[in-house]
SEVEXLUM-504789 format. One record per residue (C-alpha): x, y, z; residue in three letters; residue number from 0. Coordinates in nm, 2 decimals, decimal comma. Example, Ala and Ser with C-alpha at 12.3 -4.5 7.8 and 13.67 -1.06 7.14 Angstrom:
+--------+--------+--------+------+------+
|   east |  north |     up | resn | resi |
+--------+--------+--------+------+------+
|   1,23 |  -0,45 |   0,78 |  ALA |    0 |
|   1,37 |  -0,11 |   0,71 |  SER |    1 |
+--------+--------+--------+------+------+
END
This chain:
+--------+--------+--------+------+------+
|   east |  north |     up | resn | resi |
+--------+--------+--------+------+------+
|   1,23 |  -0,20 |  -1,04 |  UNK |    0 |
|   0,98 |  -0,31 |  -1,27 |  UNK |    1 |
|   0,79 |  -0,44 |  -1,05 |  UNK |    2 |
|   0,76 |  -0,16 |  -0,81 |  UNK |    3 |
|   0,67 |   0,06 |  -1,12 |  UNK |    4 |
|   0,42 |  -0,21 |  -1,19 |  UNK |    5 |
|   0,27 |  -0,17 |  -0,85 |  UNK |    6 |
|   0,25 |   0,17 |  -0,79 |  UNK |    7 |
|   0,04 |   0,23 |  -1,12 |  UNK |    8 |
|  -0,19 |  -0,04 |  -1,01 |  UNK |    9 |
|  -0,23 |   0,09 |  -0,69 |  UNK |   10 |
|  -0,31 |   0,41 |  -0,88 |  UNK |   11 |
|  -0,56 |   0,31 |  -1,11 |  UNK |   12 |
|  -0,77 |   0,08 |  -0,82 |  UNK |   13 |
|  -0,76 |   0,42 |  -0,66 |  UNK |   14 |
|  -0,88 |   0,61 |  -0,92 |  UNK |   15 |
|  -1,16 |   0,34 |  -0,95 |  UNK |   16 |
|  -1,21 |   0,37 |  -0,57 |  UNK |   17 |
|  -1,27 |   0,72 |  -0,59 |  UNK |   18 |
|  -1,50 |   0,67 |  -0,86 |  UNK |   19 |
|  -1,72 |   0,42 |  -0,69 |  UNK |   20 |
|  -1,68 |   0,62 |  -0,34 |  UNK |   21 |
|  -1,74 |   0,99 |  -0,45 |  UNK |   22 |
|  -2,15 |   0,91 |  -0,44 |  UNK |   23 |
|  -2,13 |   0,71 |  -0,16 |  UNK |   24 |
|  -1,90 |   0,95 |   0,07 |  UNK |   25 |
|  -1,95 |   1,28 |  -0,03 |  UNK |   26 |
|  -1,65 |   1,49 |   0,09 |  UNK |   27 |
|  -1,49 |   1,17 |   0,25 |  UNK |   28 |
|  -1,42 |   0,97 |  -0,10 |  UNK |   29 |
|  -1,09 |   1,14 |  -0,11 |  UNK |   30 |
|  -0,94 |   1,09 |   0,24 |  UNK |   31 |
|  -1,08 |   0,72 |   0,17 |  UNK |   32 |
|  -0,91 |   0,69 |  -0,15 |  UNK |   33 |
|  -0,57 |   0,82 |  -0,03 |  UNK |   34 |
|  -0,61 |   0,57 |   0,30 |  UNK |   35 |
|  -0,68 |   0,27 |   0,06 |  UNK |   36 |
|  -0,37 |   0,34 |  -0,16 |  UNK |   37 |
|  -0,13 |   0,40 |   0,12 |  UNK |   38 |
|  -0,23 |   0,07 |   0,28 |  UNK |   39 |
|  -0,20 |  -0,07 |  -0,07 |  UNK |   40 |
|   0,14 |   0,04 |  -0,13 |  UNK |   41 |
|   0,29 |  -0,02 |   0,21 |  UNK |   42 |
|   0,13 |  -0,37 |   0,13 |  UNK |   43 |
|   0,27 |  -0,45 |  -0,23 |  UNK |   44 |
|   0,64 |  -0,32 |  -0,11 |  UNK |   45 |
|   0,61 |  -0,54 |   0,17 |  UNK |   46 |
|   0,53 |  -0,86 |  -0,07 |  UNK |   47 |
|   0,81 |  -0,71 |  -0,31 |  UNK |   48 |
|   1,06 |  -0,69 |  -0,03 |  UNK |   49 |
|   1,04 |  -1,06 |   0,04 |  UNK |   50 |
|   1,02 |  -1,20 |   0,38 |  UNK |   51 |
|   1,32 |  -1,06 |   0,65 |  UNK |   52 |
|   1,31 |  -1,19 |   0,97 |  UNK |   53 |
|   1,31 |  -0,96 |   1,22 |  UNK |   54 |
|   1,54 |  -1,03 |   1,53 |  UNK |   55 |
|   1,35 |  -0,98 |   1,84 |  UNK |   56 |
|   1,44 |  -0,68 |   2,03 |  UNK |   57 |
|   1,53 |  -0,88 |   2,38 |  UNK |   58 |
|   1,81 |  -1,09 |   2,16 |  UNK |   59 |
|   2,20 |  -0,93 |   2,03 |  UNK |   60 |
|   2,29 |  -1,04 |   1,62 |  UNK |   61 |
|   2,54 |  -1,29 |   1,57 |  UNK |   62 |
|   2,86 |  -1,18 |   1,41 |  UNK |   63 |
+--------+--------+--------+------+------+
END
C-alpha cells in the first residue's frame, strides 16, 4: 500500500511540475495536458506495482 501511496504523490508532484513548465508553452491546453500525463502515469506505475499476470488468450478455456 505503500507503494501505491508512494506513487500516486509522485505522479502528483511531476504533474504539478508539468503544469508548471507547460502553462507558458500551452496556454489553455497545459491543464488537459497535465491531467493526460498523470493518468498515463498512474495507469502505468499500477501496472509495474501489479506485477506481471499472464493474460489467457481469449480463443483458449482455463484449466481447472
Amino acid at each position: 500500500m505503500s507503494k501505491a501511496a508512494g506513487a500516486v504523490i509522485a505522479m502528483f508532484s511531476v504533474g504539478a511540475g508539468v503544469m508548471t513548465l507547460l502553462g507558458s508553452v500551452l496556454g489553455a491546453y497545459a491543464e488537459a495536458t497535465t491531467l493526460a500525463l498523470m493518468g498515463v502515469g498512474l495507469f502505468a506505475g499500477s501496472s509495474v506495482l501489479s506485477g506481471s499476470k499472464e493474460a489467457t488468450p481469449a480463443g483458449m478455456a482455463k484449466e481447472a
